[in-house]
C-alpha positions as CSV (number, residue, x, y, z in Angstrom):
1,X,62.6,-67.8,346.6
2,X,60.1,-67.1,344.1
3,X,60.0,-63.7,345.1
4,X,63.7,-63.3,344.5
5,X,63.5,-64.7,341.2
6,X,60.6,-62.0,339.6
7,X,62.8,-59.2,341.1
8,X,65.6,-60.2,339.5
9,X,63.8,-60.4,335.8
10,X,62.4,-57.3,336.3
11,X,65.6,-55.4,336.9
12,X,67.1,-57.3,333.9
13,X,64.8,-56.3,332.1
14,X,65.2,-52.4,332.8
15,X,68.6,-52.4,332.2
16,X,68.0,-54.3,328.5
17,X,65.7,-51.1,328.3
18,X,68.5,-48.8,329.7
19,X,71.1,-50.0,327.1
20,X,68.2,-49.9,324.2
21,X,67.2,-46.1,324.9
22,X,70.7,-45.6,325.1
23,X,71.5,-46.8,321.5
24,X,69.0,-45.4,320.0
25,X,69.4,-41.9,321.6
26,X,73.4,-42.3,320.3
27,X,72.3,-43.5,316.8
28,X,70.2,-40.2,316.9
29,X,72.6,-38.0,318.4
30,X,74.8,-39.8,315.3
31,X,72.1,-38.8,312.7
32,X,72.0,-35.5,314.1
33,X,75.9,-34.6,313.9
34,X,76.3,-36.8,309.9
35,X,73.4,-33.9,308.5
36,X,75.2,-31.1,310.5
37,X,78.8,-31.7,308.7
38,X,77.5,-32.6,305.6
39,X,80.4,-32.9,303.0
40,X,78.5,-31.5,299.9
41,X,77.0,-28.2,302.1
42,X,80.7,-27.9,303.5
43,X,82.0,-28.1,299.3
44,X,79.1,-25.6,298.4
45,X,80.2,-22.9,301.3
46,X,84.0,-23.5,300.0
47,X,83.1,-22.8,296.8
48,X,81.1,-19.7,297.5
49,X,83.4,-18.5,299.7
50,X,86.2,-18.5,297.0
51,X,83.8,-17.3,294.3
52,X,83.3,-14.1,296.6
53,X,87.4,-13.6,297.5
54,X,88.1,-14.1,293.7
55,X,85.4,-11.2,293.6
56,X,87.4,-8.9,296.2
57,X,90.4,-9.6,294.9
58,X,89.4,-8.3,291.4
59,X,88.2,-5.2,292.9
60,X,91.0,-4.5,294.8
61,X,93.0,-4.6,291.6
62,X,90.7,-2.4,290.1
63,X,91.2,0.1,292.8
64,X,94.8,-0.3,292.6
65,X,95.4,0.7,289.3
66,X,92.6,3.4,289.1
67,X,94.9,4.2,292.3
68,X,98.1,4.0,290.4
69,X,96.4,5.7,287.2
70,X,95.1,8.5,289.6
71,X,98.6,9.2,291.3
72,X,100.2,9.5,287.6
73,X,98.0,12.2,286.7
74,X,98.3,13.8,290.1
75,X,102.1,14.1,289.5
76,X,101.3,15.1,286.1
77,X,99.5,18.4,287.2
78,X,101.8,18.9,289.9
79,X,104.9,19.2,287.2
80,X,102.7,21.4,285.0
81,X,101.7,23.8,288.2
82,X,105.4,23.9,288.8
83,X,106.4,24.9,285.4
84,X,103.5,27.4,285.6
85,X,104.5,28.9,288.5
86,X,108.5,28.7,287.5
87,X,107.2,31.0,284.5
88,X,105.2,33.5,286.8
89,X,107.9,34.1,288.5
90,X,109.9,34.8,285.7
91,X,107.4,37.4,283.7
92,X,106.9,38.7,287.7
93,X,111.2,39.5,287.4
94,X,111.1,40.5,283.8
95,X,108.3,43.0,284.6
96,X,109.8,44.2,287.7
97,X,112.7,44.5,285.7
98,X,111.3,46.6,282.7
99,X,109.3,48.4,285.2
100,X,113.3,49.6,286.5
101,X,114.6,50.3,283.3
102,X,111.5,52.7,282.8
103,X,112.2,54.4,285.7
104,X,115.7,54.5,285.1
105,X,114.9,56.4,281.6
106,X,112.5,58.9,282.6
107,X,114.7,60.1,285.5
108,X,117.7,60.1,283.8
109,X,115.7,62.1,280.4
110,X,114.2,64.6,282.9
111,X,118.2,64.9,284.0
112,X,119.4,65.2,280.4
113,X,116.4,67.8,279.9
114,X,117.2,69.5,282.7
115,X,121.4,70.1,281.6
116,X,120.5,70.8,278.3
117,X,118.0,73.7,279.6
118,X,120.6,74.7,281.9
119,X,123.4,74.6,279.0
120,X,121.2,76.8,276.8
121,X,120.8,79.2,279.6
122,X,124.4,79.3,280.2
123,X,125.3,79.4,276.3
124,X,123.0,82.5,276.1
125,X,124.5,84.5,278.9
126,X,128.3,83.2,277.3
127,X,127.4,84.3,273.7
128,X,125.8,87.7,274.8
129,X,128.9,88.2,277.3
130,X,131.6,87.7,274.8
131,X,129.6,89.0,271.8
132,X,128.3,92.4,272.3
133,X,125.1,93.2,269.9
134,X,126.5,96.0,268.6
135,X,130.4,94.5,267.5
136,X,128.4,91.2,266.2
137,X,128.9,90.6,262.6
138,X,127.5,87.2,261.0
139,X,128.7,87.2,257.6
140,X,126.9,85.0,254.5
141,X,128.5,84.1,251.3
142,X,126.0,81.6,249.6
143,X,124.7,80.2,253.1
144,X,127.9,79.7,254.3
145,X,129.5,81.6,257.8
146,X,132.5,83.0,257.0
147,X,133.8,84.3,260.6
148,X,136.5,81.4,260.7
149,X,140.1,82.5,260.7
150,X,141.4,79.3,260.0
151,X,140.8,76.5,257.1
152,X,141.4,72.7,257.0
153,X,139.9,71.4,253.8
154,X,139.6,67.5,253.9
155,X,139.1,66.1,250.7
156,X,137.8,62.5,249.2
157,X,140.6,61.4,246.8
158,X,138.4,58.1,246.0
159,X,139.0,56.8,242.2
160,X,135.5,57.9,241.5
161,X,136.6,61.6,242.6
162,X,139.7,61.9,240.6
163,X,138.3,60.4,237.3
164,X,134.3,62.1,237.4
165,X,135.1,65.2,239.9
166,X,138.0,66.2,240.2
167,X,137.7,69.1,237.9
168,X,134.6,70.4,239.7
169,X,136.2,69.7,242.9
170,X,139.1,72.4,241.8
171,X,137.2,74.7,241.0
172,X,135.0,75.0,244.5
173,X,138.4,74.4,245.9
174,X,139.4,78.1,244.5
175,X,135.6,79.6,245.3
176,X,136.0,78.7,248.9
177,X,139.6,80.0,249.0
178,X,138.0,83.0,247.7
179,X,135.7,83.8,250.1
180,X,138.2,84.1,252.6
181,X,140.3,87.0,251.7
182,X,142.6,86.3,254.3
183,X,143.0,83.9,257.0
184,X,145.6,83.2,260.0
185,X,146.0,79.2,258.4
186,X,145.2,76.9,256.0
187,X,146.3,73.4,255.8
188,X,144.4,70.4,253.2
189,X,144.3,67.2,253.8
190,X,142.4,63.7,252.7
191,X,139.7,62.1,254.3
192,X,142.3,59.6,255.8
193,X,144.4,62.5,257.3
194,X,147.4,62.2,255.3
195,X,148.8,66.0,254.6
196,X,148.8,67.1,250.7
197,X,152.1,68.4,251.8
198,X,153.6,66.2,254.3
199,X,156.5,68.6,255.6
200,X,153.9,70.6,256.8
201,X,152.2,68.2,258.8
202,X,150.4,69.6,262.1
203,X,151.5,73.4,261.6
204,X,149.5,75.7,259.8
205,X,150.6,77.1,256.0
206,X,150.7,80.8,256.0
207,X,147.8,82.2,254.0
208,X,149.8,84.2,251.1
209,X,149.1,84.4,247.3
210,X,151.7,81.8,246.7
211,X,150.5,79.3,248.8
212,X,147.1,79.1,247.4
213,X,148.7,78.8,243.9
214,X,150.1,76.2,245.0
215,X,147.6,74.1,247.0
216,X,145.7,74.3,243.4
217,X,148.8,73.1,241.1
218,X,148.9,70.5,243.4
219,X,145.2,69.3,243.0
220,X,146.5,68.2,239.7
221,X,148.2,65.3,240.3
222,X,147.5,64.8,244.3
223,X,145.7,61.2,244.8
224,X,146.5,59.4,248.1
225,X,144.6,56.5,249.1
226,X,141.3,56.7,250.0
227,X,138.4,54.8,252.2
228,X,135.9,57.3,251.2
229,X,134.9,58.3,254.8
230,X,136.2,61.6,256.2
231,X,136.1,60.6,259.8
232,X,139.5,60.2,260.1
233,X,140.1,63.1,258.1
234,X,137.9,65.4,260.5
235,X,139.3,63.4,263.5
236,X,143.2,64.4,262.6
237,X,141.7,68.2,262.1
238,X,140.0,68.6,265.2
239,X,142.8,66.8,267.3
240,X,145.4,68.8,265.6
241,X,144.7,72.0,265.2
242,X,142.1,73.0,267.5
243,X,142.7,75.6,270.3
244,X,140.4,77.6,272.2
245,X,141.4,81.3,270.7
246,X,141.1,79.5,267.1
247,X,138.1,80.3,265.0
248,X,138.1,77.0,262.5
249,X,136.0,75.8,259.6
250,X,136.6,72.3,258.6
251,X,135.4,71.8,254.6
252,X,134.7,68.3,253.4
253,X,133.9,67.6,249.6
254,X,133.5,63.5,248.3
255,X,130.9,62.2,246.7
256,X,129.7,58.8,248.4
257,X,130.5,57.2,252.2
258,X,131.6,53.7,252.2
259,X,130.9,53.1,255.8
260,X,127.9,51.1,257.6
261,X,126.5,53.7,259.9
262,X,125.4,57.2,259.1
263,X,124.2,57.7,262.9
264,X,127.7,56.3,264.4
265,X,130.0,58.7,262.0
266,X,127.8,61.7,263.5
267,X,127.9,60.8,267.0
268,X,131.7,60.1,266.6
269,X,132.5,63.5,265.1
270,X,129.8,65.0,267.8
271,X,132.0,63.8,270.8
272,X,135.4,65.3,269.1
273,X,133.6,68.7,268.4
274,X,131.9,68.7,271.7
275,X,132.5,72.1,273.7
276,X,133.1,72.5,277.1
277,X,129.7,74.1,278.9
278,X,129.0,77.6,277.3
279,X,130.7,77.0,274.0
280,X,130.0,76.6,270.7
281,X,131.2,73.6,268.9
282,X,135.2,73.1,268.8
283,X,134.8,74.0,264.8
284,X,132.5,74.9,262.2
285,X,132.0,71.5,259.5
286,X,130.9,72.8,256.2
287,X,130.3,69.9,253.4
288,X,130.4,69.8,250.1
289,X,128.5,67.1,247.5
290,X,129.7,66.3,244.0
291,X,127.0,64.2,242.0
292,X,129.7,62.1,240.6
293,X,126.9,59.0,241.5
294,X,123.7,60.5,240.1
295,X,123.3,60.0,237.1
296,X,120.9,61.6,235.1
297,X,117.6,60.0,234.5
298,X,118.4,56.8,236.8
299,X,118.8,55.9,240.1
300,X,122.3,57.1,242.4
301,X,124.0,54.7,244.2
302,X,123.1,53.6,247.7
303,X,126.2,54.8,248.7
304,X,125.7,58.4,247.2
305,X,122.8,58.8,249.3
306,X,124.3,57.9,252.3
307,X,127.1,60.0,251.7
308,X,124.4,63.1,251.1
309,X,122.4,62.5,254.6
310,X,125.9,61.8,256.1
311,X,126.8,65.5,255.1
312,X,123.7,66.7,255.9
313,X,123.7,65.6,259.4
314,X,127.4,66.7,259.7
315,X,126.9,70.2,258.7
316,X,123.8,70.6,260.5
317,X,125.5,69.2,264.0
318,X,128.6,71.0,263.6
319,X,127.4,74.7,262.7
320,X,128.0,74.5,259.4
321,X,126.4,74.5,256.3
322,X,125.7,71.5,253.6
323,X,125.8,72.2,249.8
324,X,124.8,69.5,247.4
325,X,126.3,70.5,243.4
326,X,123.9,69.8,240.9
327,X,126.7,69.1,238.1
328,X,130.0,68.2,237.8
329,X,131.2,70.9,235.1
330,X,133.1,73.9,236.5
């Protein structure tokens, strides 16, 4: 019995011990997990861990708009490279294009030189054909040809002409007539084209004592309008009255040229006189200045001047000859 008793005390008291090492091992283990998930350590990591994605987030902004900053540029100098290379191309047409035109002129002087060679060649052979050395005669009176066996005279009847020249311009009216001894025609005219005698308008006057006299009479009181630029006067002549088996000299006396263009009036009257290949011009255009704008000791008009290199060019284009008066008294 007594032995029953001790072994039951004994296993009482190891399961007291059992349930003691038990608590105390679970109070640990309690310890040991309350330090691990401490609330201030878990704060701490929190708060570091927003202070380093505040961070990140602030430099990714950064590198957004440096981004944004960089793609602006970009397009910038992509714009300006386009522009650039828009204008490349144009200079690159522009100079292909005055690279053409350069061709275009050289070839088509060396084909101008070329027909002008050729047309002297064959105006040589033409003249030396139809004008035998020995029949040739080129007669001079004062430095002007008088072969031509017809006369137009074309006259400026401008206000400044009637009141300052006229009086000159009668009397180198009746030298010129002179000259001529006798021609096939005569007919006079202004530098608009109107006909001093209007019944007689496009047929020639017969050349006879009594005509002349009166072509002069008339002079004195003759005074249609006037524009004071003898193109259409020359133009009416030429159109008119030239044929190929005439021998015509066209006479023009003013004193000033109202018109813009010097260069345009010669070409004009160039392309109405211009021969066929191997000719010579339609007709001879001899002109005649009166100083009736230069007055002595000061400057003449603009228009004067004009009206002097206008002759000039004329006569010198239209084998004729250009006399500029030095006075107005006959």
């Amino acid at each position: 019995m007594a032995s029953k008793k001790r072994r039951g005390v004994r296993e009482a008291s190891l399961a007291f011990l059992d349930v003691i090492s038990c608590g105390f091992g679970a109070v640990v283990l309690l310890l040991i997990i309350a330090r691990l998930g401490d609330p201030a350590a878990l704060e701490q990591a929190e708060q570091d861990l927003k202070a380093q994605v505040q961070q990140l987030t602030e430099h990714l902004f950064e590198v957004r708009g440096e981004s944004v900053v960089l793609n602006e540029d970009l397009k910038s100098r992509k714009e300006q490279l386009s522009d650039l290379q828009e204008r490349v191309a144009r200079l690159k047409a522009q100079l292909a294009s005055v690279e053409r035109q350069s061709r275009e002129v050289a070839q088509s002087k060396a084909v101008e030189e070329a027909e002008l060679e050729l047309a002297v060649q064959v105006l040589t052979e033409e003249m030396e054909r139809l004008v035998p050395q020995d029949r040739y005669v080129n007669q001079l009176i004062g430095g002007i040809p008088v072969d031509s066996e017809y006369i137009i005279f074309v006259i400026d009847t401008s206000g400044s002409m009637q009141m300052a020249g006229w009086r000159r311009l009668q009397a180198e009216m009746m030298n010129i007539l002179n000259i001529y001894p006798e021609v096939k025609g005569l007919q006079v005219m202004n530098d608009m084209g109107q006909y001093m005698f209007p019944d007689t308008r496009r047929a020639w006057m017969r050349d006879t004592p009594e005509t002349r006299r009166r072509v002069l009479s008339e002079l004195n009181t003759w005074a249609p309008f006037s524009n004071s630029s003898p193109v259409e006067g020359i133009q009416a002549a030429i159109q008119t009255f030239y044929r190929p088996d005439r021998k015509i000299s066209i006479y023009t006396l003013g004193d000033d040229f109202s018109g813009r263009s010097i260069r345009r009036v010669v070409k004009a009257v160039e392309n109405m006189n211009q021969a066929h290949a191997g000719a010579n011009r339609l007709v001879r255009i001899h002109t005649i200045g009166f100083p009736v704008h230069f007055p002595p000791g000061r400057t003449p008009s603009e228009s004067a001047v004009k009206f002097a290199a206008l002759m000039r060019e004329l006569s010198y284009h239209n084998g004729g000859t250009f006399i500029g008066l030095t006075g107005l008294q006959p």
